[in-house]
N, C-alpha and C positions, 0 to 999 in steps of 0.2 A: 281512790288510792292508786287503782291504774292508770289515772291521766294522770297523775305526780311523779307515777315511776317514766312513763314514755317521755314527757318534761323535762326532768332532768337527765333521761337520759339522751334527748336530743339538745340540750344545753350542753353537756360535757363534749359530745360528737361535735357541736358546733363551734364550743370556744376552747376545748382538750387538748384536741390537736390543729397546728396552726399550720395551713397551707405556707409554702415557705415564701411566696409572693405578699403574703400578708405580713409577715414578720420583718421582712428585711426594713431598716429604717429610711425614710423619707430621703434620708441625706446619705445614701448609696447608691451607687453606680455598679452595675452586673459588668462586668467584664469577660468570663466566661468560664465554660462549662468542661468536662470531662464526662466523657458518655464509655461506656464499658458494652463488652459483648454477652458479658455473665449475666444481666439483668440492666433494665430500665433506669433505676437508680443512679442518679448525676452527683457529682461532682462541683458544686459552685461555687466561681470564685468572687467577692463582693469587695466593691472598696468604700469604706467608710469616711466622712469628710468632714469635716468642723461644720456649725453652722453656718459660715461664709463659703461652704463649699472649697474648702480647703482643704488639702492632703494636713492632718496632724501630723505630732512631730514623730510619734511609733506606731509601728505596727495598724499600718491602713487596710492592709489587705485579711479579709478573712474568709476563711473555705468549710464547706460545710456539706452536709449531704440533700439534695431532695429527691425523696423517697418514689416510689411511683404513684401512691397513694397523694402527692404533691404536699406532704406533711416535710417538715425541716427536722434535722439531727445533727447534731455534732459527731465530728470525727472521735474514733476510738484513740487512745495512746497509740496502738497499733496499726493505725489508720494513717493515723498522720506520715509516719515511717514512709507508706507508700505516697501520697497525696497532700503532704502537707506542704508549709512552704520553710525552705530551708533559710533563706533569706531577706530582708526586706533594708533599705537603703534609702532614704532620701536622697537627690540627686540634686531637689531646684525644688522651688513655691513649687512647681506642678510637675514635677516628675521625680519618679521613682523606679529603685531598680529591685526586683524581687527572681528570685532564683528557687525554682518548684523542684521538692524532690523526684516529682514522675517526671522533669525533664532537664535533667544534669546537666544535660551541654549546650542549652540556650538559657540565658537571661531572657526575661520579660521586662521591656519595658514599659511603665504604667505611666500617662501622659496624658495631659488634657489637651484633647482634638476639639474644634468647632462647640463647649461648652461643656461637652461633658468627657467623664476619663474613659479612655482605650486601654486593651494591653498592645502590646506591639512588638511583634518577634519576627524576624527574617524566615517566612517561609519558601523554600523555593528557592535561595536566593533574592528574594523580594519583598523588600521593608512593607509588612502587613498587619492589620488589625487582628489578633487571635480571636477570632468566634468560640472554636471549639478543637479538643483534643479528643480521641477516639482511640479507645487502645482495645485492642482483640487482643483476645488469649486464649491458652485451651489449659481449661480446670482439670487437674489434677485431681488424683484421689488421697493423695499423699504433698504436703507442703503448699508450695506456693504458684501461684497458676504458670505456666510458660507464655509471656510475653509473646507473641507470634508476630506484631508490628505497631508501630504509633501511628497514625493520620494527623497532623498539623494541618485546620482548616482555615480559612480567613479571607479576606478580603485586601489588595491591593492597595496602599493610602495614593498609590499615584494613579491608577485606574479606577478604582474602585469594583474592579471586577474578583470573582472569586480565584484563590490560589488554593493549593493544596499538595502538600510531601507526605511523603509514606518514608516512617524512620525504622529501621529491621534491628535485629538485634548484634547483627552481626558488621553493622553500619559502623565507623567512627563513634558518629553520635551515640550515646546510650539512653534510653530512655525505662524507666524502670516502672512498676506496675504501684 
């Protein structure tokens, strides 16, 4: 009876919870991530594709959590508020224009590079592949965290070297948590 309990319960641990690399489907593309100062817990943004590897006609982008434990989670209603995407636009067969609410004052552009999709946003001045977005904050006891700054990271399409801007709150640009 005790190897039927350790069994299922190393079945449930093994297929329960689904590592979020395991889950994502065959015909998506990682575009990128949002990494927090609060904890480990990402941010990830995925683009979804027809089976000809295609941008569909709605809604290709979708964002999600993985955990540190490397398990997947959907945003809360309230989640999305901060991280979800406010936008999404067809542009062309292979491009698309998506508008994130943790970053109001750039569009993403979502674009098939060398075979597979990039996002791609001006950092720095300088037309780049977005990797990853990094937002520090200092957790309150009360509401909602204070934004301290954004990091916009990425890579150069004309160098391919790395670029990176730091967005403050008190910047033009507003970036929101």
């Amino acid at each position: 009876m005790r190897l039927i309990v350790v069994v299922l319960v190393s079945v449930i641990f093994t297929f329960g919870s689904y590592p979020a690399f395991a889950v994502s489907p065959a015909k998506a593309d990682r575009l990128f991530c949002i990494e927090r100062s609060k904890n480990k817990n990402l941010v990830q943004y995925d683009i979804h594709l027809t089976e000809k590897r295609e941008l569909p006609e709605s809604n290709p982008v979708s964002v999600y959590w993985v955990l540190e434990n490397g398990c997947r989670e959907e945003l809360t209603p309230i989640q999305r508020f901060a991280y979800g995407i406010a936008s999404q636009v067809k542009l062309a067969k292979d491009k698309l224009k998506v508008g994130l609410v943790a970053l109001k004052s750039r569009d993403v552009i979502v674009q098939k590079l060398n075979g597979s999709f990039k996002a791609l946003v001006s950092i720095n001045g300088t037309q780049s592949i977005l990797e990853k977005v990094y937002i520090k904050a200092e957790e309150k006891s009360v509401g909602f965290p204070k934004v301290l700054y954004v990091d916009l990271i990425g890579k150069s399409i004309q160098t391919n070297l790395p670029v990176r801007e730091r967005i403050t709150p008190g910047q033009q640009q507003q970036a929101s948590m």
